[in-house]
PDB file with one MODEL, atoms N, CA, C and O in Angstrom:
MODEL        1
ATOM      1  N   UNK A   1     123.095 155.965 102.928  1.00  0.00           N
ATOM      2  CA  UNK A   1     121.663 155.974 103.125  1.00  0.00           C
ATOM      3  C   UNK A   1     121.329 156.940 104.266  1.00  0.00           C
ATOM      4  O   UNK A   1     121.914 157.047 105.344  1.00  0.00           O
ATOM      5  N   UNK A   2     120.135 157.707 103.753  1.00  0.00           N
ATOM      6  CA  UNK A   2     120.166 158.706 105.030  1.00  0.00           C
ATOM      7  C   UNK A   2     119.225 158.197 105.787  1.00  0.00           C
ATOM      8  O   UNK A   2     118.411 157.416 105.294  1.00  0.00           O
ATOM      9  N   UNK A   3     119.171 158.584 107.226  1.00  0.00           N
ATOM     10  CA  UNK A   3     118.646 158.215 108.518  1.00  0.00           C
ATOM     11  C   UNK A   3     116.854 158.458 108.029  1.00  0.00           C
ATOM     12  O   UNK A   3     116.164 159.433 107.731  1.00  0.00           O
ATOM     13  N   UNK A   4     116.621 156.858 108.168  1.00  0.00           N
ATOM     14  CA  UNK A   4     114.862 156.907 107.929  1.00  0.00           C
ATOM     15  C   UNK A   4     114.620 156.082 106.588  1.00  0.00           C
ATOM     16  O   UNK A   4     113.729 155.264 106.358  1.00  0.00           O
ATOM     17  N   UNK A   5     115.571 156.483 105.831  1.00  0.00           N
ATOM     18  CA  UNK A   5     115.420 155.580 104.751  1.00  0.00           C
ATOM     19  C   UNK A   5     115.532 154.190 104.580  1.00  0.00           C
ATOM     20  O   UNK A   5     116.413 153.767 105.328  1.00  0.00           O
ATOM     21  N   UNK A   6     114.880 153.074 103.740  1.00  0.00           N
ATOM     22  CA  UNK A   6     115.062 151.954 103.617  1.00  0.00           C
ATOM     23  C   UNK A   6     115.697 151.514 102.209  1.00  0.00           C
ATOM     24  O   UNK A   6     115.693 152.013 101.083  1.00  0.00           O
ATOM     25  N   UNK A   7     116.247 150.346 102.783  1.00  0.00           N
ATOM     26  CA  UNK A   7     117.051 150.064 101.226  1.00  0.00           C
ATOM     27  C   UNK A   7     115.424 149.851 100.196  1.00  0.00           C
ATOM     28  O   UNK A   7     114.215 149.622 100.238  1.00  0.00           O
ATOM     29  N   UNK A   8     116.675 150.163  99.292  1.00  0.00           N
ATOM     30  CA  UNK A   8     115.664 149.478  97.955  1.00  0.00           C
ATOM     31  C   UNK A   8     114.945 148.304  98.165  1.00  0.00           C
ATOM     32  O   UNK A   8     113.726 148.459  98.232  1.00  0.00           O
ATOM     33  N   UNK A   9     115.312 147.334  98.270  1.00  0.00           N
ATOM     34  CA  UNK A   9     114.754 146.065  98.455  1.00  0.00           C
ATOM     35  C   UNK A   9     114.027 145.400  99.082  1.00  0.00           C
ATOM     36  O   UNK A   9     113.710 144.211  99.113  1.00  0.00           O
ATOM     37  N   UNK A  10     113.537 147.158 100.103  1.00  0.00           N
ATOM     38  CA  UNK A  10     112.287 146.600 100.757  1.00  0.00           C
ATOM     39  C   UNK A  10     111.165 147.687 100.763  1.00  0.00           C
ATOM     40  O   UNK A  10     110.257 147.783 101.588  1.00  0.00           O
ATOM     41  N   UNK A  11     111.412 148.519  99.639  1.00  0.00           N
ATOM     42  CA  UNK A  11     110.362 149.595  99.319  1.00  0.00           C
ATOM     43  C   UNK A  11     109.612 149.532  98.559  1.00  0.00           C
ATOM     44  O   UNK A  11     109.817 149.803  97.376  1.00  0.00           O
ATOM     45  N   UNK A  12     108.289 149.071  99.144  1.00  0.00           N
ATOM     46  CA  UNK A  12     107.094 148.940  98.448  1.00  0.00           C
ATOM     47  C   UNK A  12     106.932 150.090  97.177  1.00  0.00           C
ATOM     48  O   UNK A  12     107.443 151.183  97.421  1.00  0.00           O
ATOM     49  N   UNK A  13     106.299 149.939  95.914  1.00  0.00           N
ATOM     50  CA  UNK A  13     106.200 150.689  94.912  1.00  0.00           C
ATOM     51  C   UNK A  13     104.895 150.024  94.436  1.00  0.00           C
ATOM     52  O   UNK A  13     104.577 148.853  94.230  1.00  0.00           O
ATOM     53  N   UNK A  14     103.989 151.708  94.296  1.00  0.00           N
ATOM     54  CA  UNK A  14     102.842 151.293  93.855  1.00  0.00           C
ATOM     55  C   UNK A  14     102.062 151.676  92.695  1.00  0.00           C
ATOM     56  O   UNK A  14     101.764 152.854  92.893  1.00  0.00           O
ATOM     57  N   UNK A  15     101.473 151.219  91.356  1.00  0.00           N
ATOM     58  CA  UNK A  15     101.135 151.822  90.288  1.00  0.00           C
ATOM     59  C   UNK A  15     100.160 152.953  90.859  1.00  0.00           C
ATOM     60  O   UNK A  15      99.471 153.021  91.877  1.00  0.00           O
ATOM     61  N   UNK A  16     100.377 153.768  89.836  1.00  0.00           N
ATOM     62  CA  UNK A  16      99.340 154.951  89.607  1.00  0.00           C
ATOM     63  C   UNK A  16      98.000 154.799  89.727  1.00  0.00           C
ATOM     64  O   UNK A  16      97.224 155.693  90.066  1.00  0.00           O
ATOM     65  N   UNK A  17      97.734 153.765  89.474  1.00  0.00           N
ATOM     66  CA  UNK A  17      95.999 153.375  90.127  1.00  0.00           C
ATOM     67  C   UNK A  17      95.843 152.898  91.024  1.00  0.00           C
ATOM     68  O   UNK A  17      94.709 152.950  91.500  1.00  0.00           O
ATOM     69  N   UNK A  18      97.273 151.922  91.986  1.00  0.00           N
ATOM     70  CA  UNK A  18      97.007 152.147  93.127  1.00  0.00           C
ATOM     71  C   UNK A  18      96.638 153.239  93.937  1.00  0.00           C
ATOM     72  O   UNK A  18      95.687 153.265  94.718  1.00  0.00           O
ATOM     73  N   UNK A  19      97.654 154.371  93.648  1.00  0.00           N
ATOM     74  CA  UNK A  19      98.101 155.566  94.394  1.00  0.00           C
ATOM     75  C   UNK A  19      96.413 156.154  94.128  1.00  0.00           C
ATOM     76  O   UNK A  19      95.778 156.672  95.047  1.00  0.00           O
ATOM     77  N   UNK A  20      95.887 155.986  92.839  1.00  0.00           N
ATOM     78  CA  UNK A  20      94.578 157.025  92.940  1.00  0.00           C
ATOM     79  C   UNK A  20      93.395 156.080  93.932  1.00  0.00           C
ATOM     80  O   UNK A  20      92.437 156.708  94.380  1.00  0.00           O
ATOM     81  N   UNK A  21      93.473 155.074  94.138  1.00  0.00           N
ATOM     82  CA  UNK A  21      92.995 154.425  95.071  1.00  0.00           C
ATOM     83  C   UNK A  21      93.119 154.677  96.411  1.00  0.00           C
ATOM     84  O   UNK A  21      92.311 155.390  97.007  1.00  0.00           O
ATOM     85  N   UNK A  22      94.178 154.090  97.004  1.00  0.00           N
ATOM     86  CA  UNK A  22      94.563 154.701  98.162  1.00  0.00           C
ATOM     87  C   UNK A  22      93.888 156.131  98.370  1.00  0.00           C
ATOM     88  O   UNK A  22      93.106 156.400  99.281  1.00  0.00           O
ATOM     89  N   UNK A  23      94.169 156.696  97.723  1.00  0.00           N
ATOM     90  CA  UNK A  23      93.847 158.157  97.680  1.00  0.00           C
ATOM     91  C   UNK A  23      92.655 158.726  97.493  1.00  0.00           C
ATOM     92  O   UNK A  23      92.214 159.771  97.971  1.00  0.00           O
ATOM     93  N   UNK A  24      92.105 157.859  96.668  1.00  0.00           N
ATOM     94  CA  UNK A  24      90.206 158.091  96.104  1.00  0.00           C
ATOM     95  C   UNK A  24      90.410 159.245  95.561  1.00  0.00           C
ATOM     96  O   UNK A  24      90.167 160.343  96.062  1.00  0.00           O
ATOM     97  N   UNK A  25      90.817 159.038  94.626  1.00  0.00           N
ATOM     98  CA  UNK A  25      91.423 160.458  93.281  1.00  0.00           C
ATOM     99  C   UNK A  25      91.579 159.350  92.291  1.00  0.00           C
ATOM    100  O   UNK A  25      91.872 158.156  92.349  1.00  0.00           O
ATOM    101  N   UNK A  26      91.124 160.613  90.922  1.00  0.00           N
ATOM    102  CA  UNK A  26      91.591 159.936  89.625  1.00  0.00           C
ATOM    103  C   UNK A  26      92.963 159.766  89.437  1.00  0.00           C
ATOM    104  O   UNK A  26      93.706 160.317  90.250  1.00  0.00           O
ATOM    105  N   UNK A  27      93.562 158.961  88.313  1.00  0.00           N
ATOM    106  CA  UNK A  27      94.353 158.467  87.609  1.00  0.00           C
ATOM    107  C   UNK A  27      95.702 160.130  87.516  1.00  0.00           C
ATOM    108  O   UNK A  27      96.863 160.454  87.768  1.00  0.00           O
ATOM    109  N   UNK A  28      94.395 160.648  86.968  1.00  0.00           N
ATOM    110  CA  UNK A  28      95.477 161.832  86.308  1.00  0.00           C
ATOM    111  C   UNK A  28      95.558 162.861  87.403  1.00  0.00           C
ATOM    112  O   UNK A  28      96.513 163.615  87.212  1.00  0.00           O
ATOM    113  N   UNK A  29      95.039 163.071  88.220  1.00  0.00           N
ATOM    114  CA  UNK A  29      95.436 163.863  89.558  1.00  0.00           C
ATOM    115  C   UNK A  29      96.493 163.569  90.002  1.00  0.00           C
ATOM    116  O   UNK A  29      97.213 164.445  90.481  1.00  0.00           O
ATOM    117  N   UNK A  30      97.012 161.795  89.953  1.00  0.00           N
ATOM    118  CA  UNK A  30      98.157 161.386  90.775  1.00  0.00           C
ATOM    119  C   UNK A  30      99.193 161.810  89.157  1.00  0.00           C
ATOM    120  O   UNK A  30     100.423 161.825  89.192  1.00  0.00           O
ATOM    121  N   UNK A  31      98.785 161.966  88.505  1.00  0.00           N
ATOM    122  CA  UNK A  31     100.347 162.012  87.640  1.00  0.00           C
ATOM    123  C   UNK A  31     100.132 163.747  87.868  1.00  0.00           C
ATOM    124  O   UNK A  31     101.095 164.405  87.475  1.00  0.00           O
ATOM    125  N   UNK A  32      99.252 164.352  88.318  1.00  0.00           N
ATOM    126  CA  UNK A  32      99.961 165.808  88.283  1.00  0.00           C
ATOM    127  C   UNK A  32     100.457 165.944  89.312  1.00  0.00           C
ATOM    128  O   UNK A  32     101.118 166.968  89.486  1.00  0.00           O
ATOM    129  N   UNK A  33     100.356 165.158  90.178  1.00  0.00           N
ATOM    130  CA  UNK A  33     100.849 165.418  91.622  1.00  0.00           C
ATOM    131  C   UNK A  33     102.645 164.838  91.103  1.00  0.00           C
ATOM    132  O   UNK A  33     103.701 165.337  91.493  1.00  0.00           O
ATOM    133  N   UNK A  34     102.511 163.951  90.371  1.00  0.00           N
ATOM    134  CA  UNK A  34     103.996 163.805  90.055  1.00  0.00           C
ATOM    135  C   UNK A  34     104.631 164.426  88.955  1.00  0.00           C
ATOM    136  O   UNK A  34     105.858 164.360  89.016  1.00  0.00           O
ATOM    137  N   UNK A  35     104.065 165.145  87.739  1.00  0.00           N
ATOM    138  CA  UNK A  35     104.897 165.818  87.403  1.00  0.00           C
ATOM    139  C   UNK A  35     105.157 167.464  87.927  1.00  0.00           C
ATOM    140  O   UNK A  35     105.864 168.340  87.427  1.00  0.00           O
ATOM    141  N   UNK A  36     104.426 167.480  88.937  1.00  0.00           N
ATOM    142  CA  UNK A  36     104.664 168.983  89.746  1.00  0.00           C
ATOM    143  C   UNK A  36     105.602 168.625  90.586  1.00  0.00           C
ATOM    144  O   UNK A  36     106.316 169.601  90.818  1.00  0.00           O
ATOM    145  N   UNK A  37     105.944 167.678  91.159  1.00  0.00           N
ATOM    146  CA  UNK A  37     107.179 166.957  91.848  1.00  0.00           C
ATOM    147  C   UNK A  37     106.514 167.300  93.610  1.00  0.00           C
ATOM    148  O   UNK A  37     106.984 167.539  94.723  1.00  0.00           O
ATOM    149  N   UNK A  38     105.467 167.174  93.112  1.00  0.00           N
ATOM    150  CA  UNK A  38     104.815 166.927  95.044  1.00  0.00           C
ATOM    151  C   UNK A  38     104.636 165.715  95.924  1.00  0.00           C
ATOM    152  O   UNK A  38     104.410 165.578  97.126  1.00  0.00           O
ATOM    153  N   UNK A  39     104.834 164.788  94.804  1.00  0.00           N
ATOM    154  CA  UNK A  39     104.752 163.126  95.094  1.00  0.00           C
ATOM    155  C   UNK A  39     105.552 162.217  94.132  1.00  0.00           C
ATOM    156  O   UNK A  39     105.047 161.662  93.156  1.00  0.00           O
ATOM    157  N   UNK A  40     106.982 162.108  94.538  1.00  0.00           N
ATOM    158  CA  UNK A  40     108.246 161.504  93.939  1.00  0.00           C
ATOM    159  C   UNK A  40     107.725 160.192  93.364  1.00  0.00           C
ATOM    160  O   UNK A  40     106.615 159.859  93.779  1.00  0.00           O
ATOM    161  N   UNK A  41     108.253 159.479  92.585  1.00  0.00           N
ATOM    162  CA  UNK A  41     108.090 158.312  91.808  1.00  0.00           C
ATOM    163  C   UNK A  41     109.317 158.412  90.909  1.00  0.00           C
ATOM    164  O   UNK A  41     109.980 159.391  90.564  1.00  0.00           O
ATOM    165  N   UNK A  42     109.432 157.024  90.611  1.00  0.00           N
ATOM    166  CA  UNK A  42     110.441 156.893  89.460  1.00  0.00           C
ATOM    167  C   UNK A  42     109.604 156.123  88.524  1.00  0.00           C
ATOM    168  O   UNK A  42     108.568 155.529  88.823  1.00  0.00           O
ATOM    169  N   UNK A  43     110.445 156.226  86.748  1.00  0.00           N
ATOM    170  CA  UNK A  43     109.746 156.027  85.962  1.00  0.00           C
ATOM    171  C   UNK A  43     110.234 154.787  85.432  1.00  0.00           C
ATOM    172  O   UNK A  43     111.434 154.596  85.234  1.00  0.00           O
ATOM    173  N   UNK A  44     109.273 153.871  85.177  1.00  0.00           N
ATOM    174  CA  UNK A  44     109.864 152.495  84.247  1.00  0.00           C
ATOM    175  C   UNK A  44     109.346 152.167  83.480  1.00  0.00           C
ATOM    176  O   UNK A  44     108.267 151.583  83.377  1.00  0.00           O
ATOM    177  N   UNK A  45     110.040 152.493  82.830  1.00  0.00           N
ATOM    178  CA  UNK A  45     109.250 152.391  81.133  1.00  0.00           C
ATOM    179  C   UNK A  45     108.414 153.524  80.949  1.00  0.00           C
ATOM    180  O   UNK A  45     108.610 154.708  81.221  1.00  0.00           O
ATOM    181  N   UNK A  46     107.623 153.050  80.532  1.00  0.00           N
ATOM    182  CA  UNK A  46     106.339 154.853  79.974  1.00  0.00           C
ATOM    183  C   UNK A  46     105.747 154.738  81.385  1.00  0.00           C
ATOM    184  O   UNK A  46     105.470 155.896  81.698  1.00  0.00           O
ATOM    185  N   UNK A  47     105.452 154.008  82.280  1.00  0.00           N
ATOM    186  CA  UNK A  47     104.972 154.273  83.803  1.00  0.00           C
ATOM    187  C   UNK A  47     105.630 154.594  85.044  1.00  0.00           C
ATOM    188  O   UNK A  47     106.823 154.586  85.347  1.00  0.00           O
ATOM    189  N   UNK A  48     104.978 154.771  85.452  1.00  0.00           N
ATOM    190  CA  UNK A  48     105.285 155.531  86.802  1.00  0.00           C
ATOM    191  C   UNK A  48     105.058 154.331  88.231  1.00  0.00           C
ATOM    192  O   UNK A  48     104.068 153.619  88.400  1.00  0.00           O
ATOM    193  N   UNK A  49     106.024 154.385  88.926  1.00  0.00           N
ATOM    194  CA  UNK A  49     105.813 153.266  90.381  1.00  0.00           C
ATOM    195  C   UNK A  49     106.127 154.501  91.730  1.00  0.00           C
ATOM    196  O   UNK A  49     106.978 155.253  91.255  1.00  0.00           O
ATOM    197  N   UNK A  50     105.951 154.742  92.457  1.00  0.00           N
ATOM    198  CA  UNK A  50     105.253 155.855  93.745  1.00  0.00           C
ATOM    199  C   UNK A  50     105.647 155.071  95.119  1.00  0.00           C
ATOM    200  O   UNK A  50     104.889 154.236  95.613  1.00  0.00           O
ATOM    201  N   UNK A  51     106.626 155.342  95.561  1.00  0.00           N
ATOM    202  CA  UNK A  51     106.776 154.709  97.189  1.00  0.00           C
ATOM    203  C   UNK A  51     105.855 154.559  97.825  1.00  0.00           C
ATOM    204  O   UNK A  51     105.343 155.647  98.086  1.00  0.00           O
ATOM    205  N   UNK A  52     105.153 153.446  98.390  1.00  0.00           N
ATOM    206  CA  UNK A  52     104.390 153.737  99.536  1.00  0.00           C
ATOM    207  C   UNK A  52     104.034 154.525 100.622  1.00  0.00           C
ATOM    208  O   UNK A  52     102.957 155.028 100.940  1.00  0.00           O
ATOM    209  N   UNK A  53     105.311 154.544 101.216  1.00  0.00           N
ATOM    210  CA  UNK A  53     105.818 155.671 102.111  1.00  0.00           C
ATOM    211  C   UNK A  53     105.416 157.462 101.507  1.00  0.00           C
ATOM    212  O   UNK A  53     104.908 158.446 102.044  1.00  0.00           O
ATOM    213  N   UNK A  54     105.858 157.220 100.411  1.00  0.00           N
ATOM    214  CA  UNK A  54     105.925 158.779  99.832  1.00  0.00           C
ATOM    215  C   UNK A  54     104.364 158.989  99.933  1.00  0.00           C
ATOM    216  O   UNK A  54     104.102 160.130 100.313  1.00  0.00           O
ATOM    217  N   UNK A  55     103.471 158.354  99.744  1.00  0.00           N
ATOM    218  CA  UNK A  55     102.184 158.190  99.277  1.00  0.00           C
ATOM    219  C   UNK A  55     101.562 158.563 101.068  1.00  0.00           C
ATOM    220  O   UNK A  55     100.832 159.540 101.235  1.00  0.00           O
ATOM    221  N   UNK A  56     101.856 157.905 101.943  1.00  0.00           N
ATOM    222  CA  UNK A  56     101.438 158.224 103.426  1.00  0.00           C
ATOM    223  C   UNK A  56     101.403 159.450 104.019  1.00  0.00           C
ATOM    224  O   UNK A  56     100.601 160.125 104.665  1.00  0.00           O
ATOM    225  N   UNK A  57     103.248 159.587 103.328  1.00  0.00           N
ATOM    226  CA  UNK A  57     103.881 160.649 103.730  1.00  0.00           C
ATOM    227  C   UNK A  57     103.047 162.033 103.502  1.00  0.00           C
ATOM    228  O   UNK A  57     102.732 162.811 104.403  1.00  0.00           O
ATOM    229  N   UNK A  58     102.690 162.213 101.809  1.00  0.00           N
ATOM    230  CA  UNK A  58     101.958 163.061 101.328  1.00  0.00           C
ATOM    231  C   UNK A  58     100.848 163.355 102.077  1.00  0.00           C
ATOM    232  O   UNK A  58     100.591 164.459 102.558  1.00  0.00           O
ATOM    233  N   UNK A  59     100.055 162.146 102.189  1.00  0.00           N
ATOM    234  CA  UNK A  59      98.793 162.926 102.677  1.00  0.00           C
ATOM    235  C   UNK A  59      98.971 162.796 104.476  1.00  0.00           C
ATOM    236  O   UNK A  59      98.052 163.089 105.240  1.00  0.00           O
ATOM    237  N   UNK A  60      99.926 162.451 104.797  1.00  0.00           N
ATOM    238  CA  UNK A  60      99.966 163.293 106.301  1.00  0.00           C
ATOM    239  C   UNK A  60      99.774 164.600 106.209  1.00  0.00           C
ATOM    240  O   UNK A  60      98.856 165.309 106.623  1.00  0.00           O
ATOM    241  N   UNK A  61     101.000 164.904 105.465  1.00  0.00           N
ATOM    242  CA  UNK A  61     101.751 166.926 105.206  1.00  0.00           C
ATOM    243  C   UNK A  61     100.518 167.364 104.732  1.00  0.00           C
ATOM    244  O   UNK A  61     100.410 168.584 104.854  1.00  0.00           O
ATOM    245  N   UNK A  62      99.347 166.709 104.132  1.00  0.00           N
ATOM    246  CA  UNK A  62      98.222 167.860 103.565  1.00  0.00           C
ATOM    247  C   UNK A  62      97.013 167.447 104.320  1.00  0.00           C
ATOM    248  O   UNK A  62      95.972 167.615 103.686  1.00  0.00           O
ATOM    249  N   UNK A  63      96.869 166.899 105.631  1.00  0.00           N
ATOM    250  CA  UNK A  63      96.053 166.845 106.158  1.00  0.00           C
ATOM    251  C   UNK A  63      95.565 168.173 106.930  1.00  0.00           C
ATOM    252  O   UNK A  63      96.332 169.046 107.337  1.00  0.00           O
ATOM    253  N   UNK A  64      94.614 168.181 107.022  1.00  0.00           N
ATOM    254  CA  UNK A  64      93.919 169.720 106.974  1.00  0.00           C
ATOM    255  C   UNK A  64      93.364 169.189 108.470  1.00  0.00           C
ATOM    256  O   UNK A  64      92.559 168.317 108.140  1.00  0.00           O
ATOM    257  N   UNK A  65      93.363 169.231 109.497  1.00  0.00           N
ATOM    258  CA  UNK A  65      92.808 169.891 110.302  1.00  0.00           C
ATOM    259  C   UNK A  65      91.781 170.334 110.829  1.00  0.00           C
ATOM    260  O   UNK A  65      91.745 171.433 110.275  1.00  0.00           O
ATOM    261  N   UNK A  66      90.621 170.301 111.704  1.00  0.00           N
ATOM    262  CA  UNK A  66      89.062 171.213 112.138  1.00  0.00           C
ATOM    263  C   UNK A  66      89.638 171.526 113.438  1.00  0.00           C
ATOM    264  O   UNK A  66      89.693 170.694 114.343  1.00  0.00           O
ATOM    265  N   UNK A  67      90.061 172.698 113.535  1.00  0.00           N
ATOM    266  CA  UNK A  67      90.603 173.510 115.091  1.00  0.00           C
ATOM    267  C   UNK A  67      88.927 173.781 115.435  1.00  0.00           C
ATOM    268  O   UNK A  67      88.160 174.206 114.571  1.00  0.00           O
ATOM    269  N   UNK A  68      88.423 173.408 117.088  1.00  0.00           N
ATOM    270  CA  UNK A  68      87.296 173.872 117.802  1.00  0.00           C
ATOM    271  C   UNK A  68      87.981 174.715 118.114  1.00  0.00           C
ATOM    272  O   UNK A  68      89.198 174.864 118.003  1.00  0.00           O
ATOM    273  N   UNK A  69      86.705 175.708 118.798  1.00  0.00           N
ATOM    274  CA  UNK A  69      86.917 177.119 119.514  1.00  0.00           C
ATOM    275  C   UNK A  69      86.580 176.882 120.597  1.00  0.00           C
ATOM    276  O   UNK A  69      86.608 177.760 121.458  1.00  0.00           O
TER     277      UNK A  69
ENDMDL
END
């Protein structure tokens, strides 16, 4: 297990309408975000479950910023 990671068994996984929730985005925004492989998930069954973490993680890295002058 690499440093930061948690076992399985305690990693929250959240449906695709969570994730567009959280997010306040549609349904199908979050599956392009996962089949472009910008927001990892594994698949079970015909659906998709999205780490929590991965989901935070994401929109830290694309938080944009207002630099004053």
């Amino acid at each position: 297990m690499a440093a930061g990671e948690r076992p399985l068994n305690e990693v929250v996984f959240l449906t695709v309408a969570e994730v567009a929730a959280v997010m306040r985005v549609s349904k199908m925004t979050v599956y392009r975000l996962v089949h472009s492989g910008h927001l990892p998930a594994i698949r079970v069954g015909r659906s998709f479950r999205v780490p929590e973490q991965a989901v935070h993680e994401y929109l830290r890295d694309s938080y944009v910023g207002v630099e004053t002058a």
